[in-house]
CHARMM internal coordinates of N, CA and C (Angstrom, degrees):
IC EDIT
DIST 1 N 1 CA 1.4410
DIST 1 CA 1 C 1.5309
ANGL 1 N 1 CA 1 C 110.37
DIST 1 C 2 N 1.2974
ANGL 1 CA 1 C 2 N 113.53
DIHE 1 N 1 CA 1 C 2 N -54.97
DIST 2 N 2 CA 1.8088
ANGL 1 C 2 N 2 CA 113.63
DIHE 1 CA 1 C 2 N 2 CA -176.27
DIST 2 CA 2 C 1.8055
ANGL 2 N 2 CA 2 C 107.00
DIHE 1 C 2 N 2 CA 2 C -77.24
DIST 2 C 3 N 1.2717
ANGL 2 CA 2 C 3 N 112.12
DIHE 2 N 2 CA 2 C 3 N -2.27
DIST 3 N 3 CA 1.7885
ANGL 2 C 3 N 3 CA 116.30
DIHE 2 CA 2 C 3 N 3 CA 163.47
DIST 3 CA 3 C 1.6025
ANGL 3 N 3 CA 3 C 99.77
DIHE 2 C 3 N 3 CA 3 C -72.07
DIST 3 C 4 N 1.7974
ANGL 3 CA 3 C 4 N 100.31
DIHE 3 N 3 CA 3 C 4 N -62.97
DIST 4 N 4 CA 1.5280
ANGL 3 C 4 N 4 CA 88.66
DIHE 3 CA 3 C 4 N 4 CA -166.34
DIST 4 CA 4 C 1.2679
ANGL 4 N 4 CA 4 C 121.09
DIHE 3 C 4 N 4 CA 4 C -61.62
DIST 4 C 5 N 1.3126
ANGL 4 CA 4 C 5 N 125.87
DIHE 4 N 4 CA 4 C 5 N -31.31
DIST 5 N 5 CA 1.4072
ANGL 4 C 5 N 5 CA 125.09
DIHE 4 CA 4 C 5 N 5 CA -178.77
DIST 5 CA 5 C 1.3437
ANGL 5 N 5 CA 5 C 104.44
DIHE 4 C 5 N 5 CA 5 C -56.13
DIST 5 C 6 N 1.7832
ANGL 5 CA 5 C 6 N 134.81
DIHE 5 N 5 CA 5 C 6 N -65.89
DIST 6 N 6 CA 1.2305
ANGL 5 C 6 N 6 CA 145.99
DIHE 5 CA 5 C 6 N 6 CA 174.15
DIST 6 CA 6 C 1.7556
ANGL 6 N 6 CA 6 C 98.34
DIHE 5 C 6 N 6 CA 6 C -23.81
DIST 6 C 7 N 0.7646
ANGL 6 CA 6 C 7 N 116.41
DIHE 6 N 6 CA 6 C 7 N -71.52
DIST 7 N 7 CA 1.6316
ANGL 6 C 7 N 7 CA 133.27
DIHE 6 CA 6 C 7 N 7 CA -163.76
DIST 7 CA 7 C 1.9598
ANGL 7 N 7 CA 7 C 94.27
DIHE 6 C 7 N 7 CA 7 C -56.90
DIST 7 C 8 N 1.3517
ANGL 7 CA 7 C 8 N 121.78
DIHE 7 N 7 CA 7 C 8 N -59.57
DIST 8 N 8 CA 1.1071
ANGL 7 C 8 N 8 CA 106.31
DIHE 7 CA 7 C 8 N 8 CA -178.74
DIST 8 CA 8 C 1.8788
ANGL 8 N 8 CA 8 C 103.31
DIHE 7 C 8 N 8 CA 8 C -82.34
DIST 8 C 9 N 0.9837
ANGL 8 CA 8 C 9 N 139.15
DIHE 8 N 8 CA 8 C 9 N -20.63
DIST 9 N 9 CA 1.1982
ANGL 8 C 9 N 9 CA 97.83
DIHE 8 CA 8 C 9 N 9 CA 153.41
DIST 9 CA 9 C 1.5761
ANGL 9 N 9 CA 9 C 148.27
DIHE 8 C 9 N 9 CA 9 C -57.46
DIST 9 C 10 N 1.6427
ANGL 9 CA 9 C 10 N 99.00
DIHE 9 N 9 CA 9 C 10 N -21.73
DIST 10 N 10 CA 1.3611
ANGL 9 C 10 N 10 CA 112.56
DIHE 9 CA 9 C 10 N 10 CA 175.99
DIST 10 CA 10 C 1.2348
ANGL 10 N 10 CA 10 C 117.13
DIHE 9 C 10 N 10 CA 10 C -67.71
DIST 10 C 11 N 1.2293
ANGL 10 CA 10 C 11 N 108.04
DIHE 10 N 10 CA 10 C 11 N -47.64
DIST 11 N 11 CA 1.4178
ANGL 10 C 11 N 11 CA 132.55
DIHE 10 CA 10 C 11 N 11 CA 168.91
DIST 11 CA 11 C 2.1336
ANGL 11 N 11 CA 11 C 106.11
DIHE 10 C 11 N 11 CA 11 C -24.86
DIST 11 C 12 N 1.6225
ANGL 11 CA 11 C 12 N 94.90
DIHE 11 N 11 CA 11 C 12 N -76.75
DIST 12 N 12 CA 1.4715
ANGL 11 C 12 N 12 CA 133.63
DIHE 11 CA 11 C 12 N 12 CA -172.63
DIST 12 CA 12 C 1.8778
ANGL 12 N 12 CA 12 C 85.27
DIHE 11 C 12 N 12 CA 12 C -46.56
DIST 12 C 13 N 0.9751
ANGL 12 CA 12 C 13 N 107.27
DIHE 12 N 12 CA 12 C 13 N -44.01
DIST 13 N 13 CA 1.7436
ANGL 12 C 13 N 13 CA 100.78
DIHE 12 CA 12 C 13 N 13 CA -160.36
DIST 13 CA 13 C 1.4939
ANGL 13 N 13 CA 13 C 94.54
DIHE 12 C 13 N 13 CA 13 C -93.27
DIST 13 C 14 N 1.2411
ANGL 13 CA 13 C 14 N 136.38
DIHE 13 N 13 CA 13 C 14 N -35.58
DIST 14 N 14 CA 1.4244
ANGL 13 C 14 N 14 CA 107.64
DIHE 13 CA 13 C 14 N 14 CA 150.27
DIST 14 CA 14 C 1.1755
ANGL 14 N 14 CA 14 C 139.90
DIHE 13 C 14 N 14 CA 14 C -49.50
DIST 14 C 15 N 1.0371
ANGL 14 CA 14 C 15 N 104.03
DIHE 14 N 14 CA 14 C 15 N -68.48
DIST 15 N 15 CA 1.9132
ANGL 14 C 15 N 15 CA 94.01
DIHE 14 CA 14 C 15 N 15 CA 167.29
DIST 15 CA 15 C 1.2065
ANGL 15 N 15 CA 15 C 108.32
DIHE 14 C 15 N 15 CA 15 C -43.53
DIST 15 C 16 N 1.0623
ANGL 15 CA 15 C 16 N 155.19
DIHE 15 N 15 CA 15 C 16 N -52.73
DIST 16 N 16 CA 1.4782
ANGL 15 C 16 N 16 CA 151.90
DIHE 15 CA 15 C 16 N 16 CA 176.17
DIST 16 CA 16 C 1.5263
ANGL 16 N 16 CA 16 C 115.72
DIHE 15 C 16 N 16 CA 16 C -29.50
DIST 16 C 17 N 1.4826
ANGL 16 CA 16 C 17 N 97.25
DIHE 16 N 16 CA 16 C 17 N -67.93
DIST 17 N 17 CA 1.3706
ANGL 16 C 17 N 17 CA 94.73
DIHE 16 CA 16 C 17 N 17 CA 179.86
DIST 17 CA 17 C 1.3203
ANGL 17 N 17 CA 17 C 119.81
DIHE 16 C 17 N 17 CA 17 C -76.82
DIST 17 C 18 N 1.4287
ANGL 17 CA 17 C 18 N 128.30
DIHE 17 N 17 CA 17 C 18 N -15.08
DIST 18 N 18 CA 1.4488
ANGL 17 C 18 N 18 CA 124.51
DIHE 17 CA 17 C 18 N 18 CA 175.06
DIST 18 CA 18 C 1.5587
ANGL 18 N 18 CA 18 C 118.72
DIHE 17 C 18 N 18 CA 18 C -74.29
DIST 18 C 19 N 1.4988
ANGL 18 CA 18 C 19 N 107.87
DIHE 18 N 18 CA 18 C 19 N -9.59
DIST 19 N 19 CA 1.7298
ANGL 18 C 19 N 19 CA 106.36
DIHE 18 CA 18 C 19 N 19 CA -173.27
DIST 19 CA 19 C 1.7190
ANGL 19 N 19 CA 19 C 98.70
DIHE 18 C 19 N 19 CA 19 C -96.83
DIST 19 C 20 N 1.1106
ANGL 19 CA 19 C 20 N 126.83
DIHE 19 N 19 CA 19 C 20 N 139.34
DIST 20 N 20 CA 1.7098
ANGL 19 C 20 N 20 CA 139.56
DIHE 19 CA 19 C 20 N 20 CA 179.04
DIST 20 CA 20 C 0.9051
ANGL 20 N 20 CA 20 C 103.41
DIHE 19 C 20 N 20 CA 20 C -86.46
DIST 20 C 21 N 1.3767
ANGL 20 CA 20 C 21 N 112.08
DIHE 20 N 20 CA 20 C 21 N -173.52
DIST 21 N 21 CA 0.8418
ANGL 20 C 21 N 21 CA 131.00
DIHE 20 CA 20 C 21 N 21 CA -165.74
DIST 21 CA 21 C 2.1563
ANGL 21 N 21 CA 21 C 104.11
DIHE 20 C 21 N 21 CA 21 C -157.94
DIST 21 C 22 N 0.9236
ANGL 21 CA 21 C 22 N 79.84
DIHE 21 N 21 CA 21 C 22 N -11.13
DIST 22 N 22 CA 1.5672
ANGL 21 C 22 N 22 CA 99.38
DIHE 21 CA 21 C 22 N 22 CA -179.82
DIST 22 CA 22 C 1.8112
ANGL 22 N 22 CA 22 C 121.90
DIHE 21 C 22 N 22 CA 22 C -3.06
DIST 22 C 23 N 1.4472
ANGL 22 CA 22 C 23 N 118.09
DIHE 22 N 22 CA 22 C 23 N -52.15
DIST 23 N 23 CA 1.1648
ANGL 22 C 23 N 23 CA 134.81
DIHE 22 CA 22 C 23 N 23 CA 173.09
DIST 23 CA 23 C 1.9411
ANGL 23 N 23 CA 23 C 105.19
DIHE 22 C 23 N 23 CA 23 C -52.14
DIST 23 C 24 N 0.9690
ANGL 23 CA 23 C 24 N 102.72
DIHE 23 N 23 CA 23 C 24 N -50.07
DIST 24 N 24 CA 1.6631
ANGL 23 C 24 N 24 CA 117.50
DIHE 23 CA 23 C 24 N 24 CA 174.27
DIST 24 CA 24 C 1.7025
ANGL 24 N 24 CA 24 C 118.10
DIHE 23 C 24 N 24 CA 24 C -62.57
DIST 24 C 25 N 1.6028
ANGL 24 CA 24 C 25 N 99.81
DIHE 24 N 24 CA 24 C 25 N -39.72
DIST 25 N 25 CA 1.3068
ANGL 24 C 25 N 25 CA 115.77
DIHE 24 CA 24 C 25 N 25 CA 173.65
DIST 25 CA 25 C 1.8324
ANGL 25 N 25 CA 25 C 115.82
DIHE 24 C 25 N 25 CA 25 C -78.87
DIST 25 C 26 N 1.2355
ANGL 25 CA 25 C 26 N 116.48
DIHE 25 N 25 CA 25 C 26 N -15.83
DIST 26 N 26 CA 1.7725
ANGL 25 C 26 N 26 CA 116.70
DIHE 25 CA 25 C 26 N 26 CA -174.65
DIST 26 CA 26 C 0.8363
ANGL 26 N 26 CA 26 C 93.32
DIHE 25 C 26 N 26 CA 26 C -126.75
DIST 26 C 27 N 1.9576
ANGL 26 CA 26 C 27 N 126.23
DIHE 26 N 26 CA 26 C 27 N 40.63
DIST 27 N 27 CA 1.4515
ANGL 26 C 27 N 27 CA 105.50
DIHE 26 CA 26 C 27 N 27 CA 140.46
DIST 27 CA 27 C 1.2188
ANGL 27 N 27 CA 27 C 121.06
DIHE 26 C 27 N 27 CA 27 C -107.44
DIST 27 C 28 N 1.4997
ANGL 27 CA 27 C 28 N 111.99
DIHE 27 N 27 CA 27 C 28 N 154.37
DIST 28 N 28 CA 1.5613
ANGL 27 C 28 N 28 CA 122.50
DIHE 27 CA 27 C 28 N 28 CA -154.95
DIST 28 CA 28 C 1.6799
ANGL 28 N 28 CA 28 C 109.14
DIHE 27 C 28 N 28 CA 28 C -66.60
DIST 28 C 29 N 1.3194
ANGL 28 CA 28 C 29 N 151.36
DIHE 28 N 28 CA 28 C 29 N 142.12
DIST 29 N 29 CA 1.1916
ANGL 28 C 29 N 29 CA 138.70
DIHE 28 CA 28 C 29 N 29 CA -166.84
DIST 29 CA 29 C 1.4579
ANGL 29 N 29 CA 29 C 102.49
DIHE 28 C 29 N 29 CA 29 C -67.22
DIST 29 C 30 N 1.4109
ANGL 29 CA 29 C 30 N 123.57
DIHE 29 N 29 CA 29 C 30 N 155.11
DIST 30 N 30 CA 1.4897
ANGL 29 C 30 N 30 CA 141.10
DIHE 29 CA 29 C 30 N 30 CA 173.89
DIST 30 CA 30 C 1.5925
ANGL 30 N 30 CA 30 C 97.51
DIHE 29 C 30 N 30 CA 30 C -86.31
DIST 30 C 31 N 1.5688
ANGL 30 CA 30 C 31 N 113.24
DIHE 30 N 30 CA 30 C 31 N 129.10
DIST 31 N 31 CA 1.1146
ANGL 30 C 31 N 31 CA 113.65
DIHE 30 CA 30 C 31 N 31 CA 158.55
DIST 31 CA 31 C 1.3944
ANGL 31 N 31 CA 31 C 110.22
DIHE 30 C 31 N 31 CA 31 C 75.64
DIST 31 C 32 N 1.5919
ANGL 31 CA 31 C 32 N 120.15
DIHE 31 N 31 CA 31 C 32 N 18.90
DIST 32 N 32 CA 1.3576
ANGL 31 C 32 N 32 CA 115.24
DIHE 31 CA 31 C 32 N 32 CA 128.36
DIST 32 CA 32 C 1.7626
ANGL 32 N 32 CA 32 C 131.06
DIHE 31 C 32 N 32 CA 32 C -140.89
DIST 32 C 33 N 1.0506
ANGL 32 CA 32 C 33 N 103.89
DIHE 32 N 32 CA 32 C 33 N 160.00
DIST 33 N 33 CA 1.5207
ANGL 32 C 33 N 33 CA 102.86
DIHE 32 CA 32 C 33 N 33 CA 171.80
DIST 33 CA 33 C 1.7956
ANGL 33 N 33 CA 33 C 129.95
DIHE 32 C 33 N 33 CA 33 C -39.65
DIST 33 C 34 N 0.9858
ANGL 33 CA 33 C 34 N 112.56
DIHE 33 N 33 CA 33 C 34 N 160.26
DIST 34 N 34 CA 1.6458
ANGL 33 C 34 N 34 CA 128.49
DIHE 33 CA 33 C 34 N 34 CA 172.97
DIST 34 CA 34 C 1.5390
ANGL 34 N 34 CA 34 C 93.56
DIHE 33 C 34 N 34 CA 34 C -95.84
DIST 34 C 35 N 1.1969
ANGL 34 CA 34 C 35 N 112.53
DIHE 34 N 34 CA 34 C 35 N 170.85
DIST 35 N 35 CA 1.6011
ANGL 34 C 35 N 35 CA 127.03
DIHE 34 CA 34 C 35 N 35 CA 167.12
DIST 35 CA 35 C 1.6967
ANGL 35 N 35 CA 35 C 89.91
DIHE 34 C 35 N 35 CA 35 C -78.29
DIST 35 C 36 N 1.7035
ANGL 35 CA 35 C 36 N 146.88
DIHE 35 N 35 CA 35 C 36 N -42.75
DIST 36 N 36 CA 0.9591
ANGL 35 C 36 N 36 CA 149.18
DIHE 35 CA 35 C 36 N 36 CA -149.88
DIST 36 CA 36 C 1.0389
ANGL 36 N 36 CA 36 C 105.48
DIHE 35 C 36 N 36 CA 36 C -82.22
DIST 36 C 37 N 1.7645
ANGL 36 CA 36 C 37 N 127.80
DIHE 36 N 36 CA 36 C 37 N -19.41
DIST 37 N 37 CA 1.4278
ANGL 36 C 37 N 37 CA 119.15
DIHE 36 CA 36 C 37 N 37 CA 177.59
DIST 37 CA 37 C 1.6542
ANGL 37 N 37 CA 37 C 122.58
DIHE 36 C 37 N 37 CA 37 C -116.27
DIST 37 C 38 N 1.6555
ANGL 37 CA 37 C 38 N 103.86
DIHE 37 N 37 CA 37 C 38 N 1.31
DIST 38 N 38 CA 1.3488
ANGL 37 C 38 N 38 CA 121.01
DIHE 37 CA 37 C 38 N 38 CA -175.55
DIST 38 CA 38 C 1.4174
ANGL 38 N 38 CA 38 C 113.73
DIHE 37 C 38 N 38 CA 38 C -61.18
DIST 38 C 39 N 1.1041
ANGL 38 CA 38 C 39 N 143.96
DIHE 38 N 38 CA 38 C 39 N 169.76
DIST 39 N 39 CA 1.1319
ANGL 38 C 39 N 39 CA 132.95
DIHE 38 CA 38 C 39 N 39 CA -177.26
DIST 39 CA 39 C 1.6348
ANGL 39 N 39 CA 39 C 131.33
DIHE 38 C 39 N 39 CA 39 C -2.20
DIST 39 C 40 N 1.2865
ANGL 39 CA 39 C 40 N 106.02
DIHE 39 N 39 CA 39 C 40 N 88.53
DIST 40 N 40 CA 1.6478
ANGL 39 C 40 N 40 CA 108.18
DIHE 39 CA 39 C 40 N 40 CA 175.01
DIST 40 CA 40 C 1.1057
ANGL 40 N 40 CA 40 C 107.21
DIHE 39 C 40 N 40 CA 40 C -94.90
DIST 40 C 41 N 1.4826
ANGL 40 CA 40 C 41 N 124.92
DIHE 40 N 40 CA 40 C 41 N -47.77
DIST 41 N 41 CA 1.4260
ANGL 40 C 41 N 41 CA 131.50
DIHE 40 CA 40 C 41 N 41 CA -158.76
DIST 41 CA 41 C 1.0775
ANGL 41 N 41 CA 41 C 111.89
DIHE 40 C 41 N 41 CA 41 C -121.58
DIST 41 C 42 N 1.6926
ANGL 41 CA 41 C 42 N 132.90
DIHE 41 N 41 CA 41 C 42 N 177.64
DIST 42 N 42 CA 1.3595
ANGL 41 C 42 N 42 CA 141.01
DIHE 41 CA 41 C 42 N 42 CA -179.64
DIST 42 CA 42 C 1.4713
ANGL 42 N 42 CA 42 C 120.87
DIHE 41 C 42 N 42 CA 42 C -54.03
DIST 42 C 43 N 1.4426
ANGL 42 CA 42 C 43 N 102.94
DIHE 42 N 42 CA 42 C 43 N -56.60
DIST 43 N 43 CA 1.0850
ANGL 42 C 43 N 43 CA 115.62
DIHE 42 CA 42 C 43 N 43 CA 161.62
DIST 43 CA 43 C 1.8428
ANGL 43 N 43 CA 43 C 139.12
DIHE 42 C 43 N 43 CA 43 C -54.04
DIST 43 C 44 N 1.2958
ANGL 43 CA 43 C 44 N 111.17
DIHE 43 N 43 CA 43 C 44 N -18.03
DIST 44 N 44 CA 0.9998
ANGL 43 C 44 N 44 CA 127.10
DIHE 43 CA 43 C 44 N 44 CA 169.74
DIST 44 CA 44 C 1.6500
ANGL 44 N 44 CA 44 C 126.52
DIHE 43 C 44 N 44 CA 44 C -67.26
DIST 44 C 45 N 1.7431
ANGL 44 CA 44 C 45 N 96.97
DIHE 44 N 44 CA 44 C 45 N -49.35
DIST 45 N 45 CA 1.1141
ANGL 44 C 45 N 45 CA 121.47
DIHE 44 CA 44 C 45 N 45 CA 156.96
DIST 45 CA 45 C 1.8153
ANGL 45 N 45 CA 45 C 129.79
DIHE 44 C 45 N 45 CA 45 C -57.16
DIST 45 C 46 N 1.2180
ANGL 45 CA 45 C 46 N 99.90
DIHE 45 N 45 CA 45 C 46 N -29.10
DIST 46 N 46 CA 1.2337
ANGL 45 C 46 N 46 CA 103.76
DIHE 45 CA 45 C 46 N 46 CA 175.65
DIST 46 CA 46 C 1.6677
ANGL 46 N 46 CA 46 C 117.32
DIHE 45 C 46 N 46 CA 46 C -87.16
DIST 46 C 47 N 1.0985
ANGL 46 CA 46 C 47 N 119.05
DIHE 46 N 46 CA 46 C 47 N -24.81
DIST 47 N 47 CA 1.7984
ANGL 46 C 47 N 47 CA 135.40
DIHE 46 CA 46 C 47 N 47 CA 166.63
DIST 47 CA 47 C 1.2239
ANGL 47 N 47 CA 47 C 97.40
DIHE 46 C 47 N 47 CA 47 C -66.14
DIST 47 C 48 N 1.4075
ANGL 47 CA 47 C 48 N 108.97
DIHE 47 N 47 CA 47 C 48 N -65.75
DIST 48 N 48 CA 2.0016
ANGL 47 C 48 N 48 CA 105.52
DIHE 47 CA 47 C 48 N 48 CA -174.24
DIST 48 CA 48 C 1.5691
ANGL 48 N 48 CA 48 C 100.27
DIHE 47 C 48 N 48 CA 48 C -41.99
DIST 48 C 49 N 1.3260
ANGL 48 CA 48 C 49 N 128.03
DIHE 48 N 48 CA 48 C 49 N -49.79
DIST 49 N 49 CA 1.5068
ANGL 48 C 49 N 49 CA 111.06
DIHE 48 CA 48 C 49 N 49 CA -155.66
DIST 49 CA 49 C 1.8475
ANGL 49 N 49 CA 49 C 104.37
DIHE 48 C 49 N 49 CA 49 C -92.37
DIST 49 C 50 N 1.2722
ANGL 49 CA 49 C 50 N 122.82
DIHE 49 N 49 CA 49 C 50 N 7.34
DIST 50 N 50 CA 1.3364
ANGL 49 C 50 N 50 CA 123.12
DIHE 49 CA 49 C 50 N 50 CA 176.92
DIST 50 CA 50 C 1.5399
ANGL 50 N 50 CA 50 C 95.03
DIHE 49 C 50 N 50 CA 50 C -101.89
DIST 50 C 51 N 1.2962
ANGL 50 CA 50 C 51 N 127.11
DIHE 50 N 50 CA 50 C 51 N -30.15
DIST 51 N 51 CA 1.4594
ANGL 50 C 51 N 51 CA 123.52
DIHE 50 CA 50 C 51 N 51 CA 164.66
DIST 51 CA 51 C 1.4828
ANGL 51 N 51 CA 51 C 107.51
DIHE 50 C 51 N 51 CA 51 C -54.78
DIST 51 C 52 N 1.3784
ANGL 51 CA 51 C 52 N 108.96
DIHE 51 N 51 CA 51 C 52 N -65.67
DIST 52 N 52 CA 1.6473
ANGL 51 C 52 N 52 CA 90.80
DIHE 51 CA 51 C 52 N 52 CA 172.55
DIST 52 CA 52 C 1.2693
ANGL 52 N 52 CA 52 C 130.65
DIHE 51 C 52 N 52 CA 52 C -67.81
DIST 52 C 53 N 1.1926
ANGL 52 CA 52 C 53 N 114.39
DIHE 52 N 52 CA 52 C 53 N -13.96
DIST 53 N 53 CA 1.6892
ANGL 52 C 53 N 53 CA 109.86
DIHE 52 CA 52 C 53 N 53 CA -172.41
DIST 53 CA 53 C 1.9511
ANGL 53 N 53 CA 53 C 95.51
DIHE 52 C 53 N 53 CA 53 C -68.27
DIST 53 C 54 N 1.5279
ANGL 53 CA 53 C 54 N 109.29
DIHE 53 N 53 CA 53 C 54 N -37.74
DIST 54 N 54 CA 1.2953
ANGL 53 C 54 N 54 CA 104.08
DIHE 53 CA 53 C 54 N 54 CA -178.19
DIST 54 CA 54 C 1.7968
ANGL 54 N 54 CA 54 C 135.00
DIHE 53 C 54 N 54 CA 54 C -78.96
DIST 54 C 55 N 1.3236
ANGL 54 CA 54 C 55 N 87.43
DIHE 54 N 54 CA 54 C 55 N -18.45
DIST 55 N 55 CA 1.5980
ANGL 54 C 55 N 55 CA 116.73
DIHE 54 CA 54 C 55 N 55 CA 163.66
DIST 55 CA 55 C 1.7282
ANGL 55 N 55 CA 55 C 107.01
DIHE 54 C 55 N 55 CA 55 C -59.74
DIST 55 C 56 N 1.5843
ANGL 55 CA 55 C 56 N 124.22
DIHE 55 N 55 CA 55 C 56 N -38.37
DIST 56 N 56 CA 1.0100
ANGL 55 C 56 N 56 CA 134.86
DIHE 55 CA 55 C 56 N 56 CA -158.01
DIST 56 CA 56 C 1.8240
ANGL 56 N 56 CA 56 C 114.73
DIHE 55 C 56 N 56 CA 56 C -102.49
DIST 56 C 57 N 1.3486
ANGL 56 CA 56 C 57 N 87.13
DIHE 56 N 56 CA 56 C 57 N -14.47
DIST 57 N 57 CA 1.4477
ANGL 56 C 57 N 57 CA 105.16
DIHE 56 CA 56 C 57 N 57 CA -172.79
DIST 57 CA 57 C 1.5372
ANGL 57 N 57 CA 57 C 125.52
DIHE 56 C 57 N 57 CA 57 C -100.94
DIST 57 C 58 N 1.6648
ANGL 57 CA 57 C 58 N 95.11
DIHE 57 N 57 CA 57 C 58 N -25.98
DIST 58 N 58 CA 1.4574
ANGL 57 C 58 N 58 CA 127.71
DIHE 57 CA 57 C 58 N 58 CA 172.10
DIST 58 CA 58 C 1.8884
ANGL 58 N 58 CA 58 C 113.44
DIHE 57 C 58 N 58 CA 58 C -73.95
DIST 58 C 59 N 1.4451
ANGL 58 CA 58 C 59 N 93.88
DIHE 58 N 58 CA 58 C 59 N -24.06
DIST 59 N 59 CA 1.9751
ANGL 58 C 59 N 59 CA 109.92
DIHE 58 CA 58 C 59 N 59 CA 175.01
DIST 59 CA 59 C 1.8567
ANGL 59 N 59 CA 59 C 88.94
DIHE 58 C 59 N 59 CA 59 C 74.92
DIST 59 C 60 N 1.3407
ANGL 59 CA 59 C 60 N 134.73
DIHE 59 N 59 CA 59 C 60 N 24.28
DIST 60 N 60 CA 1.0842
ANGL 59 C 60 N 60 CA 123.88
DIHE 59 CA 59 C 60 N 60 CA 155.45
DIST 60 CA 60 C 1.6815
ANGL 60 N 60 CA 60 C 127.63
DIHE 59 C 60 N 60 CA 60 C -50.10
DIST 60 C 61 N 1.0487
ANGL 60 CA 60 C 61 N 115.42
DIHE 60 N 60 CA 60 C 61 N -13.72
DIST 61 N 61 CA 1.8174
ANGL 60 C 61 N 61 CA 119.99
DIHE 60 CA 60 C 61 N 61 CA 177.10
DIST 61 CA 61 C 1.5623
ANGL 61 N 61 CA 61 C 97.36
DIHE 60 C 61 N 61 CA 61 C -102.00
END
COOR INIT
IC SEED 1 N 1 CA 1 C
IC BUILD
């Protein structure tokens, strides 16, 4: 009895881990940038460095 259970749990956790999830996994994060949209413009550049100036100012590192 405690073989077969062992065995179908193993079982249960294979299939588990062999099915993805992939679609869930290649989506792009919410609420941040690409390298493709990071600094285009002047202004962009100037936010990026008030983000860090406040990152730096806050003693977060």
């Amino acid at each position: 009895m405690n073989k077969n259970r062992f065995i179908t749990i193993l079982i249960l956790a294979i299939v588990v881990g062999t099915i993805s999830c992939s679609k869930f996994l290649e989506r792009p994060p919410e609420g941040q940038m690409t390298e493709a949209e990071a600094l285009k413009s002047e202004s962009d550049i100037i936010a990026f460095a008030n983000g860090v100036y406040t990152l730096l100012s806050d003693n977060v590192f």
